[in-house]
N, C-alpha and C positions, 0 to 999 in steps of 0.2 A: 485846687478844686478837690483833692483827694480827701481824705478823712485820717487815713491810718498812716501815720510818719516817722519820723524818729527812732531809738532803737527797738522800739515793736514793731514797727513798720519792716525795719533790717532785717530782724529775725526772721520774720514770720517769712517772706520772700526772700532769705536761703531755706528756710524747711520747704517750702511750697516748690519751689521752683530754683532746685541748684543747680540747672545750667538753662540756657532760654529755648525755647519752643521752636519746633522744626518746623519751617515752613508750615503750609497751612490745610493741609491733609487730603492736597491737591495733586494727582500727579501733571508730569510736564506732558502726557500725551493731550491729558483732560487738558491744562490749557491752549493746545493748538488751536480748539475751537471756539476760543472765544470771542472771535473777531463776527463768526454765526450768530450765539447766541445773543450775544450783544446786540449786533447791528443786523439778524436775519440773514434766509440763505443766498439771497440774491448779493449782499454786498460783497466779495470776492470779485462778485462778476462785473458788479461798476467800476472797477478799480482799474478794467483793461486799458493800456495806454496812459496811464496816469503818472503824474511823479506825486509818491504819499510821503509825507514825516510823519513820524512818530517820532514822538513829542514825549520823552519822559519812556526810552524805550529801555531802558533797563540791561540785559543778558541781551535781549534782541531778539527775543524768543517770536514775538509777535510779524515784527519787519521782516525775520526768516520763511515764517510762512506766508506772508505775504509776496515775497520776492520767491516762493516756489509754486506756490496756487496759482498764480498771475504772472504768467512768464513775460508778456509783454509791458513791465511794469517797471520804472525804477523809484528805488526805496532808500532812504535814510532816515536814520538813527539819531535820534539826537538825547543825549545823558549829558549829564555835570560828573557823573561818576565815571573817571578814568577805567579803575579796576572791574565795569560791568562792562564798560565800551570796547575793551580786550577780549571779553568772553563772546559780548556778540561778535567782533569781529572772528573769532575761532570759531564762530557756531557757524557761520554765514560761507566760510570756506570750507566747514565738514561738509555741509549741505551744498555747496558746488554753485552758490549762489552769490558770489561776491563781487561777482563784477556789474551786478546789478543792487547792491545793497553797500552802502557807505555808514558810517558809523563817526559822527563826530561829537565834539562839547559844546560847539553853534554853529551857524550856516546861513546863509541870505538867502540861499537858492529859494525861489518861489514853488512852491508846490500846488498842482489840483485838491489836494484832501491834506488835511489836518489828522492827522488822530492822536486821541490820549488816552489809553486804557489804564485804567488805576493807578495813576498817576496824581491827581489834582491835590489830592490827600498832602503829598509833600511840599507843593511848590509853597514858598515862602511869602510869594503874591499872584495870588491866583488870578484875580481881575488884571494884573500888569501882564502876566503870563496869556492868556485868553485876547489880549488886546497884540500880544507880541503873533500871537498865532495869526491873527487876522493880516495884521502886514504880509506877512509868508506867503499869503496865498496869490493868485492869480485872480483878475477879475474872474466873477461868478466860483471858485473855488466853495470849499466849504470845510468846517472842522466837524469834526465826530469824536463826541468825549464819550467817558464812562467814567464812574468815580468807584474807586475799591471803597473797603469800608470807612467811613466817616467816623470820627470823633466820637461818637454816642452808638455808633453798631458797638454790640459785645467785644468785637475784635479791631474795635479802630483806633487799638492801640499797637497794633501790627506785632514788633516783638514783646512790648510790654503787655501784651495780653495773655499772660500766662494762665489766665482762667476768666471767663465772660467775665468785661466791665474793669479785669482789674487795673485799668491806665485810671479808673472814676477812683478805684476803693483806695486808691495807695498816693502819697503825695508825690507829686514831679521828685522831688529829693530823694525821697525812700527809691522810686522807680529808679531814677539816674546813679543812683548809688549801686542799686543792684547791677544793674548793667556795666558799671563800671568794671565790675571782677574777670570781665571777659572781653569789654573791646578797651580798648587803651587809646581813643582819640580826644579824648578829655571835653568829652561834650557835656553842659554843666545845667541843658535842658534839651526839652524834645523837638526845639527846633533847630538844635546845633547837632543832632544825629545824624548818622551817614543816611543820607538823603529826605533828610529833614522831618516834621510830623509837624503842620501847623495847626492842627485841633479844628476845623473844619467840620 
């Protein structure tokens, strides 16, 4: 899809961009609230008495404040990434919250609520994904998504966005080649990267 490949491609994205782009000029307190903005200020408060998944929970950042705003609540964490599923679980005992917040790689357990906060972007089949959620739940249950940037936002190239659009301007090759300098998992496209990019 891209335009610019091969060794001008290489070049130009090590002059442009010699190491990749720090998160996304967000801090971690701004994201506590985004289970607010997203979902309004009442939602917190439906959650009382509920078992939530989250669904593609990352660090765990999200299931933490969930599991501390809503004390009567229990929360798990569901990643494919081992090495985030470590953090939230360290995040979840900093915050004194763990024996109501679990953190796995899958789970049966039925839950009241679904959530997926900028998440959908990776999953490798988002309709299989979305159909998996619906089993999880309880009669009358319900999912609550939100999609980080998509494929065509300026930055829905996540780390290949080293400047608006450029996952469009530069070829999967050029992009994977550059990335390659720094992660070592030998992903040979965007959707063999740690935690996948399906172009969505």
């Amino acid at each position: 899809m891209g335009l610019i490949g091969g060794s001008l491609g290489n070049a130009l994205l090590r002059a442009i961009a010699p190491a990749p782009r720090q998160g996304d000029g967000a801090c971690e307190t701004d994201q506590d609230f985004k289970l607010e903005r997203y979902f309004g200020p009442d939602f917190l408060a439906s959650l009382r008495g509920k078992t939530i998944l989250d669904f593609g929970c990352g660090d765990g950042l999200q299931a933490v404040t969930i599991a501390q705003q809503v004390p009567d609540c229990q929360v798990i964490g569901v990643d494919i990434q081992p090495r985030l599923l470590d953090k939230a679980r360290a995040r979840a005992a900093r915050s004194g919250v763990s024996a109501r917040c679990d953190f796995v790689e899958s789970t049966q357990q039925r839950a009241d609520v679904v959530i997926s906060i900028d998440a959908f972007e990776h999953f490798s089949d988002p309709a299989g994904i979305l159909a998996h959620m619906n089993e999880l739940l309880v009669p009358d249950g319900e999912v609550v998504v939100s999609f980080g940037p998509t494929w065509l936002h300026p930055f829905g190239g996540h780390l290949f966005s080293v400047f608006p659009w450029a996952h469009l301007v530069f070829t999967e090759a050029a992009m994977i080649g550059w990335r390659a300098r720094f992660r070592s998992d030998g992903a040979r496209c965007f959707s063999e990267v740690e935690g996948g990019l399906n172009q969505i």
